[in-house]
C-alpha positions as CSV (number, residue, x, y, z in Angstrom):
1,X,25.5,-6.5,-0.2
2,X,26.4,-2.6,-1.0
3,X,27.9,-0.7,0.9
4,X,28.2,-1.1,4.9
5,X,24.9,0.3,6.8
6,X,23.0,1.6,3.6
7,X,23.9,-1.5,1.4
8,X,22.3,-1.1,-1.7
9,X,19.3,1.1,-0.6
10,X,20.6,4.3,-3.1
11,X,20.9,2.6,-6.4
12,X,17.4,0.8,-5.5
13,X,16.1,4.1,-5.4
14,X,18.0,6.5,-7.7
15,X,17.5,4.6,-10.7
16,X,15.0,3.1,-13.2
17,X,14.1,-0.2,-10.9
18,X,13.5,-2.3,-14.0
19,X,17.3,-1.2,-14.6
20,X,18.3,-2.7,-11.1
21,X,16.4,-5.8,-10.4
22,X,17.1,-6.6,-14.0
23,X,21.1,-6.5,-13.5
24,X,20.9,-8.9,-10.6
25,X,18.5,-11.4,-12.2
26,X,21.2,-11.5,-14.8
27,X,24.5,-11.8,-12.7
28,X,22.9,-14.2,-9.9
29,X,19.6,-15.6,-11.4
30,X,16.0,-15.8,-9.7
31,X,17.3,-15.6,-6.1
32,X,19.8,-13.2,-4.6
33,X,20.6,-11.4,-2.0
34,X,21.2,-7.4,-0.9
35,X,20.8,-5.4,1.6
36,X,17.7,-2.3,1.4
37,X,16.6,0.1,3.8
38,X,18.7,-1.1,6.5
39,X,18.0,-4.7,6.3
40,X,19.6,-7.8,4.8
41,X,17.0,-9.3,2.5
42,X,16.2,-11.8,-0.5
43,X,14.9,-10.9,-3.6
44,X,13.1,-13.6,-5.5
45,X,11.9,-13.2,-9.0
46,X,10.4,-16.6,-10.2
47,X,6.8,-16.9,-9.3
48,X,7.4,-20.5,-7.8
49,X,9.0,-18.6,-5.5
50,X,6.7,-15.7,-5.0
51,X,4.1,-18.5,-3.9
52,X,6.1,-20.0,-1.7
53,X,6.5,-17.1,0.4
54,X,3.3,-15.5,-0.4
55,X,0.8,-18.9,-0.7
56,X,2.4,-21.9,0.1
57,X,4.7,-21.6,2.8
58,X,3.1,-17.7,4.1
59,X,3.2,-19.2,8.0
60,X,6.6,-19.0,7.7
61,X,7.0,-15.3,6.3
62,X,5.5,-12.7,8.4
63,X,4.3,-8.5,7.1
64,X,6.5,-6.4,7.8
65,X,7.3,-2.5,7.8
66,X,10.3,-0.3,9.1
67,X,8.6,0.7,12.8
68,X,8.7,4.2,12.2
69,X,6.5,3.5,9.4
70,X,4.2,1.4,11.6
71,X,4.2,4.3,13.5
72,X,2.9,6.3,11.1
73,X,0.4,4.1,10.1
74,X,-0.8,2.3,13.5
75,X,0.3,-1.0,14.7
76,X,-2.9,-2.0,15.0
77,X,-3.8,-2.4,11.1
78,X,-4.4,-5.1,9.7
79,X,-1.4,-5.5,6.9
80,X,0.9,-5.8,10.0
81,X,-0.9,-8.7,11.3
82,X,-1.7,-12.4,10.8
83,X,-4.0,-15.1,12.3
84,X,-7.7,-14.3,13.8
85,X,-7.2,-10.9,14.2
86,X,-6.3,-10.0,10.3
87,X,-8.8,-12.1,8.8
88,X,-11.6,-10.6,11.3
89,X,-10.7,-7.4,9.6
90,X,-10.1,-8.6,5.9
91,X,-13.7,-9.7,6.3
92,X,-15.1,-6.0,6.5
93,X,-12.5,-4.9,4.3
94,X,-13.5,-7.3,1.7
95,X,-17.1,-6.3,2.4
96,X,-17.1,-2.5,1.9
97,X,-15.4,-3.7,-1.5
98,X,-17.4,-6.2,-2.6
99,X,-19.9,-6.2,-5.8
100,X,-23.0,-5.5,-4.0
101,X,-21.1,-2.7,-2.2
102,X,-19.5,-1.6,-5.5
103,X,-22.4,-1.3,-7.0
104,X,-23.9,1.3,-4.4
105,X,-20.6,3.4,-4.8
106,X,-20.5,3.3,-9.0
107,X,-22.9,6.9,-8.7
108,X,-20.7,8.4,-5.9
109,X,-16.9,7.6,-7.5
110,X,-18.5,8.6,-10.8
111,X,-19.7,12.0,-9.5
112,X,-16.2,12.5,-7.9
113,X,-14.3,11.6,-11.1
114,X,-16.4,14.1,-13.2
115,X,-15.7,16.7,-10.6
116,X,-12.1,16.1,-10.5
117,X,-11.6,16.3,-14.2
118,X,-14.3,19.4,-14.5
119,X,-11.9,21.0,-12.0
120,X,-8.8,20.2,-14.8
121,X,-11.0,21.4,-17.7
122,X,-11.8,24.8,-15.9
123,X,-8.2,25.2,-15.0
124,X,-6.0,27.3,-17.3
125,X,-2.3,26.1,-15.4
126,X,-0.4,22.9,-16.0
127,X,-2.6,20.1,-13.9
128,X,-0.3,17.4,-12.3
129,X,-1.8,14.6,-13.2
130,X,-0.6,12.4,-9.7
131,X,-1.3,15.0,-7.3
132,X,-5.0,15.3,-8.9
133,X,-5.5,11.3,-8.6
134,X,-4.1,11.0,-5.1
135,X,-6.6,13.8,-4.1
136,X,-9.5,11.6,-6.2
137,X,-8.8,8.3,-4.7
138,X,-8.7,9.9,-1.2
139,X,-11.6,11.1,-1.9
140,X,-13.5,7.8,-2.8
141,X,-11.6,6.0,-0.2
142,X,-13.3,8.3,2.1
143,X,-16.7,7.8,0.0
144,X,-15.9,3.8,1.0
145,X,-15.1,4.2,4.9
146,X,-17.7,7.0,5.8
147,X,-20.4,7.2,3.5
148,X,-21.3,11.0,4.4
149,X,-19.3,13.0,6.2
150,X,-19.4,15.9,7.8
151,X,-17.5,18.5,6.0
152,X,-15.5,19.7,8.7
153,X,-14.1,16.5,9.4
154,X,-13.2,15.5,6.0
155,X,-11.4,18.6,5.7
156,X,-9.4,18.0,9.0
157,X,-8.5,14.2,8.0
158,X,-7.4,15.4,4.5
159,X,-5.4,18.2,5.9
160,X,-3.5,16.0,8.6
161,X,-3.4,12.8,6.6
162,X,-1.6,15.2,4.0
163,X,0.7,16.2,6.5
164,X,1.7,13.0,7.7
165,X,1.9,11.5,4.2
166,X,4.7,14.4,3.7
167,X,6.5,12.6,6.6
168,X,5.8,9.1,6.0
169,X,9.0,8.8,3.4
170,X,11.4,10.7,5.3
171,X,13.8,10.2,8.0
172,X,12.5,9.5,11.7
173,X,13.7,12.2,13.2
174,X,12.0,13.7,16.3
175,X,13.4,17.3,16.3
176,X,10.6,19.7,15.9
177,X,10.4,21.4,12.5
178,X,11.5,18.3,10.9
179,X,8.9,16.3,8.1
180,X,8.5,13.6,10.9
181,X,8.0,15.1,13.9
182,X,5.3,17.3,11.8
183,X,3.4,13.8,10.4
184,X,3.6,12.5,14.0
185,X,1.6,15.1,15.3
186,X,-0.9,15.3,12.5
187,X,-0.9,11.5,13.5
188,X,-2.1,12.1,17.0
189,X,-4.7,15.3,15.5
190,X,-6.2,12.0,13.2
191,X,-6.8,9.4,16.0
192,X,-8.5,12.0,17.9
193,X,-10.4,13.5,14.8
194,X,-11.3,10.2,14.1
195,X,-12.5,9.4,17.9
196,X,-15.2,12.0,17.5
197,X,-16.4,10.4,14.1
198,X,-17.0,6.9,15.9
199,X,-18.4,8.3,18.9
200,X,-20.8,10.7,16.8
201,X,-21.6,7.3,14.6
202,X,-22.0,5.1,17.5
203,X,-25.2,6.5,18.5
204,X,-27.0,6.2,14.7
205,X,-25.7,2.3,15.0
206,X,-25.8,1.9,10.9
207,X,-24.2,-1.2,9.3
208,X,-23.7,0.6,5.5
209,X,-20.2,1.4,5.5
210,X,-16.6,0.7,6.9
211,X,-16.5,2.7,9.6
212,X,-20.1,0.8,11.0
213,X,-18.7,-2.7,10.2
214,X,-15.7,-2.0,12.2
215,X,-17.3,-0.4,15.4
216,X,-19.7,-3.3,15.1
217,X,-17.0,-6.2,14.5
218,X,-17.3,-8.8,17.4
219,X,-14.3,-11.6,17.2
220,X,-15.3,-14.9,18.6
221,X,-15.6,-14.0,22.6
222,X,-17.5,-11.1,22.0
223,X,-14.2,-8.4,22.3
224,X,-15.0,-5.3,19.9
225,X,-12.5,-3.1,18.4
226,X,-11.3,-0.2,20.6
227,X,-11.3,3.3,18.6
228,X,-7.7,3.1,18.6
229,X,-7.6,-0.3,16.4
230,X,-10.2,1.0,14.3
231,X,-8.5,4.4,14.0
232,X,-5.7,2.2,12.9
233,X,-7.1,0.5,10.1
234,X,-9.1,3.7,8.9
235,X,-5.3,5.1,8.3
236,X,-4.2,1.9,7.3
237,X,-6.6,1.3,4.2
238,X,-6.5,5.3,3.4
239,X,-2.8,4.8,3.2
240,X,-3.2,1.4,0.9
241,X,-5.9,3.3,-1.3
242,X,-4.1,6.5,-2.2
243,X,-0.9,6.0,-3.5
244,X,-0.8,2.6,-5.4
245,X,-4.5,3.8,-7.3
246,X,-3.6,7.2,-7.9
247,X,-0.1,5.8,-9.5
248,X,-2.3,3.5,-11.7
249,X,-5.0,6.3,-12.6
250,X,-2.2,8.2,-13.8
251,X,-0.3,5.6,-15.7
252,X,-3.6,4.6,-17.6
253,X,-3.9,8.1,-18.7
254,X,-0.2,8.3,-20.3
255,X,-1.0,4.6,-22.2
256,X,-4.3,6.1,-23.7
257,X,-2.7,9.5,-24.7
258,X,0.3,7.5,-26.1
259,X,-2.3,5.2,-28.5
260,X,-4.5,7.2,-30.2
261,X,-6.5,4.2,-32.2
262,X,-6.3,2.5,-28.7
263,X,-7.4,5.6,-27.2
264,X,-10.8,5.8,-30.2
265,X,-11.2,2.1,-29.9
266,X,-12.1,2.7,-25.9
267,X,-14.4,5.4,-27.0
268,X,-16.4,3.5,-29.9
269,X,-16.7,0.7,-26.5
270,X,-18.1,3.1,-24.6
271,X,-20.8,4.7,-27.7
272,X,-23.0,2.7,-26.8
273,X,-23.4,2.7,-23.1
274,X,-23.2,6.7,-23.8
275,X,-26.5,6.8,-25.7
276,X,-28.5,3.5,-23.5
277,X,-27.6,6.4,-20.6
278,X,-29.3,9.2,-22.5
279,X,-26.1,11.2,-23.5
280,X,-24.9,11.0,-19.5
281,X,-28.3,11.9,-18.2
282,X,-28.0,8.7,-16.4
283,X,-25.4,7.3,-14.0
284,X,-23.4,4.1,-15.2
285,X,-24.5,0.8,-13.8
286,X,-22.8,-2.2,-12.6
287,X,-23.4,-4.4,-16.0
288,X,-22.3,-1.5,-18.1
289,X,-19.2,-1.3,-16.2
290,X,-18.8,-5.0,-16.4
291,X,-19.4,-4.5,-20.5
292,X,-16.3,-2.8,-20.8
293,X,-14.1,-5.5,-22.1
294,X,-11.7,-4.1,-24.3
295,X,-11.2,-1.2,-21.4
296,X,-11.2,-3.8,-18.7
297,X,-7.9,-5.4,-20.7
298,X,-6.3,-2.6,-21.1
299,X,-6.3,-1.8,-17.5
300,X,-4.9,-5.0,-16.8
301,X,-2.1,-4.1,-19.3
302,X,-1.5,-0.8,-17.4
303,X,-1.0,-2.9,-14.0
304,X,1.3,-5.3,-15.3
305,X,3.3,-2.6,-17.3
306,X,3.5,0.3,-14.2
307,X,3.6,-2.7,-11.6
308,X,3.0,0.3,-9.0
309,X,3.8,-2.2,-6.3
310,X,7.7,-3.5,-7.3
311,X,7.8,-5.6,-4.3
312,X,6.6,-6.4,-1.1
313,X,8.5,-7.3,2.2
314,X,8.2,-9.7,4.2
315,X,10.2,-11.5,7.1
316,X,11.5,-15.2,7.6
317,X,10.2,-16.3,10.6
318,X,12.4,-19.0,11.3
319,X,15.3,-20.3,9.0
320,X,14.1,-21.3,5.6
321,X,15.7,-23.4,3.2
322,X,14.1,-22.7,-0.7
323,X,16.0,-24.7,-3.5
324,X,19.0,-25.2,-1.9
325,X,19.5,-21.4,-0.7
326,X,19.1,-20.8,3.1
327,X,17.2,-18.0,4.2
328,X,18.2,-17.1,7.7
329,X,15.4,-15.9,10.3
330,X,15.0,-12.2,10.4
331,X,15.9,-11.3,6.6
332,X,13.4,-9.6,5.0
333,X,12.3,-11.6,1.8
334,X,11.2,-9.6,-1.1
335,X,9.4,-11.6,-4.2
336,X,10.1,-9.0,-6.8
337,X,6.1,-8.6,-8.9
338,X,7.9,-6.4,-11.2
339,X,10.6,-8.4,-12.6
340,X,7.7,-11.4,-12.7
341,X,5.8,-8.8,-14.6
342,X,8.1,-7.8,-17.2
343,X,9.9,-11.5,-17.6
344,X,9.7,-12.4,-21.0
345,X,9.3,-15.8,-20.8
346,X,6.2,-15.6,-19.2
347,X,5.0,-11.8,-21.6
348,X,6.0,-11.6,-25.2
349,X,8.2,-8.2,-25.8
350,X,7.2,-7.2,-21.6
351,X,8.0,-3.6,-22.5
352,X,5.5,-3.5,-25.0
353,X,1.9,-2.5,-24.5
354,X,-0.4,-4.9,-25.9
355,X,-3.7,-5.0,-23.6
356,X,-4.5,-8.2,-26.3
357,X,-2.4,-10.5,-24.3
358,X,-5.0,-10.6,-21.4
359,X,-7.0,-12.5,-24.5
360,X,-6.1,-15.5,-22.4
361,X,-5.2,-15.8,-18.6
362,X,-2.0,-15.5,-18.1
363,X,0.1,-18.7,-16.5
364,X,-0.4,-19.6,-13.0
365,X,1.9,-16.9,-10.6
366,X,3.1,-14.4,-13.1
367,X,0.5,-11.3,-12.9
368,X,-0.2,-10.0,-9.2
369,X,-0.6,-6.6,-9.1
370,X,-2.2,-6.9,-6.7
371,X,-0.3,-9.0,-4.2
372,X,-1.4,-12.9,-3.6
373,X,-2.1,-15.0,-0.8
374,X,-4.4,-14.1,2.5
375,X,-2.3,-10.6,2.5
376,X,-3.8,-9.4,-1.3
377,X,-5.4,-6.8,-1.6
378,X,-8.7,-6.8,-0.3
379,X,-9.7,-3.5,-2.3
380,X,-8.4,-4.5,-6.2
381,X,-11.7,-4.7,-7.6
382,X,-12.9,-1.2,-6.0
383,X,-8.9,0.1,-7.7
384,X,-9.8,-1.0,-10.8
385,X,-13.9,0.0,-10.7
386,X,-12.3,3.8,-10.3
387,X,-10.0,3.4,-13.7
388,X,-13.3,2.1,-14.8
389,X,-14.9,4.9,-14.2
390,X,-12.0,7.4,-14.9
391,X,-11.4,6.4,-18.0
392,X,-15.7,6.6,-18.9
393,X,-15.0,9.7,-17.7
394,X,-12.5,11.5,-19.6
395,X,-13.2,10.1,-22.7
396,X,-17.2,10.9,-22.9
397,X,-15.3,14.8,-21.8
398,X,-13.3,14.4,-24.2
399,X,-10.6,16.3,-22.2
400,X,-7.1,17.3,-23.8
401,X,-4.4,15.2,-22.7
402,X,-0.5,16.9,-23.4
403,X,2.8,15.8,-21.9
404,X,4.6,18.1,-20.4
405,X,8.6,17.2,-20.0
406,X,9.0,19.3,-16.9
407,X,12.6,18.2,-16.9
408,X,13.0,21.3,-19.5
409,X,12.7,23.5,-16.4
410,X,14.6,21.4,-13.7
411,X,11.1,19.3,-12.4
412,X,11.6,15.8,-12.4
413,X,10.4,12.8,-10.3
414,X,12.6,11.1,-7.8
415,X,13.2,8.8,-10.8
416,X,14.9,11.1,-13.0
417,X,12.0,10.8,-15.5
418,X,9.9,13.7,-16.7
419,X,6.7,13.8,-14.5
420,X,3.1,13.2,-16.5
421,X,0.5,15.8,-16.7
């Protein structure tokens, strides 16, 4: 269990996780036991046991965050919640992302990944590479929620969800001047920025986005959403969109660079879509994106390799017995996606990339990048339409891609790893 108070919480974080999830598996097997973030919890690697908690037996597991990062994000979002109230929202949720809405957004995400990459190509300094997605997939996840916005407000949201994305990580302290207390003001500026947006919209009363699906959400006695709940979830699924997808966009960019036949293979894929479009003169449509096989595995490959998402928490409700072990009520019970994903009994040579393994499905349980269960996410077909799109993108630019070790001047990731650019 580590160390009294912060358990095991500094070697989760301070080294390669494969390295540490992959040292337990080993001593204890599928199921053990630590203690992260402050919390006593169960880590399960076996995906019999990732569906029990996640599927099967989910009534008996519950979402949960620390609270000062429900806090941060608003208790009212839907990933905190179970029951009516999170599948009312999930519904929306799923609607703004599904392949009628998708295939609305394909000219709009395409237009912002061209602009991003334009904005690379005209830019003479070392681009870094994360920093660049998280500002592209804010800026579709805005496209998603909104439609048009006003560009006032989009500057204010982006400049205060930056600031309280700063603080989201770090400790919750409430002294002024600290990264905290900073994101929990920028907190309060984005409920009330966001106020104006829904009272402004109220008045048009259009159903073509988010934003009008949620003010016009009615649950089954006829309650709506107050601006605070939909505030909420607006924060909620900007926060579940950023991150996780710019982490991907910039993982598929490293695989490519790495495999250069890969790399022309994609391209000769994409030839022909080039010239049916006129030499880009045209935007991509949903059927050529759907064309894109051998890109379409290889992004699957990227997810199960970077598994962005090593684990996800949740909490016993109520003591739990699982194949002989006891899970007490309260632990936090963690089924570990990325020792699933990289478990070479179910993925020959895991550390390997070879996108022709998703020739066939893989077995039952073993690739969810995604999550699984009623608490999946709702937006992983809009996450992988952008690498769609980015990866159309870059290569018809044929932009330059180099990697640059930054650790030659002292800039590394938390990881210890040279940063991609």
């Amino acid at each position: 269990m580590g160390w009294p108070f912060i358990g095991e919480t500094l070697q989760l974080y301070s080294q390669d996780p494969n390295i540490f999830f992959t040292s337990k598996q080993k001593r204890y097997g599928e199921i053990f036991k630590t203690h992260v973030l402050g919390c006593p919890s169960v880590m399960l690697a076996g995906p019999e046991a990732a569906r029990f908690v996640l599927v099967s037996h989910a009534d008996l597991f519950r979402p949960t965050y620390p609270k000062s990062k429900e806090r941060m994000i608003g208790p009212s979002a839907l990933f905190f919640h179970q029951g009516d109230y999170h599948a009312r929202l999930r519904k929306f949720v799923q609607a703004s992302a599904s392949p009628g809405a998708l295939r609305r957004l394909i000219p709009g995400i395409e237009a912002l990944a061209e602009s991003a990459l334009d904005s690379w190509a005209a830019d003479s300094r070392v681009v870094n590479t994360f920093q660049g997605m998280k500002k592209l997939s804010f800026d579709v996840g805005i496209l998603v929620i909104f439609g048009r916005l006003d560009s006032y407000y989009e500057e204010e949201l982006k400049k205060n969800y930056s600031i309280v994305d700063k603080g989201y990580n770090s400790f919750p302290n409430n002294i002024p001047g600290t990264n905290y207390y900073k994101a929990v003001m920028a907190r309060k500026r984005l409920s009330e920025i966001l106020s104006e947006i829904i009272t402004k919209r109220e008045k048009r009363m259009e159903t073509n986005d988010l934003l009008d699906h949620l003010i016009n959400s009615k649950g089954d006695q006829g309650e709506i959403l107050s601006d605070e709940q939909i505030a909420d979830n607006i924060i909620g699924i900007l926060f579940a969109a950023q991150d996780t997808t710019a982490s991907a966009l910039t993982w598929i960019l490293k695989y490519l660079h790495d495999d250069s036949k890969l790399h022309d293979a994609i391209r000769a894929e994409h030839m022909a879509i080039y010239e049916a479009n006129k030499e880009r003169n045209r935007s991509l449509t949903w059927a050529q994106t759907r064309s894109m096989q051998l890109t379409y595995k290889v992004i699957l490959e990227n997810l199960r390799m970077a598994s962005i998402i090593s684990f996800t928490f949740r909490e016993a409700v109520a003591d739990v017995e699982y194949k002989g072990y006891l899970i007490p009520k309260g632990w936090k019970v963690m089924p570990l996606f990325r020792s699933i994903h990289h478990n070479p009994e179910f993925f020959t040579d895991p550390f390997k990339f070879d996108h022709s393994r998703f020739q066939v499905s893989p077995k039952p349980n073993t690739f969810m990048p995604f999550g699984s269960g009623v608490h999946s996410c709702p937006g992983n077909e809009l996450a992988k339409l952008e690498m769609l799109i980015l990866v159309w993108d870059q290569l018809n630019k044929k932009l330059n891609l180099t990697y640059h070790d930054l650790s030659l001047s002292g800039q590394v990731g938390s990881s210890g790893k040279p940063k991609w650019d």
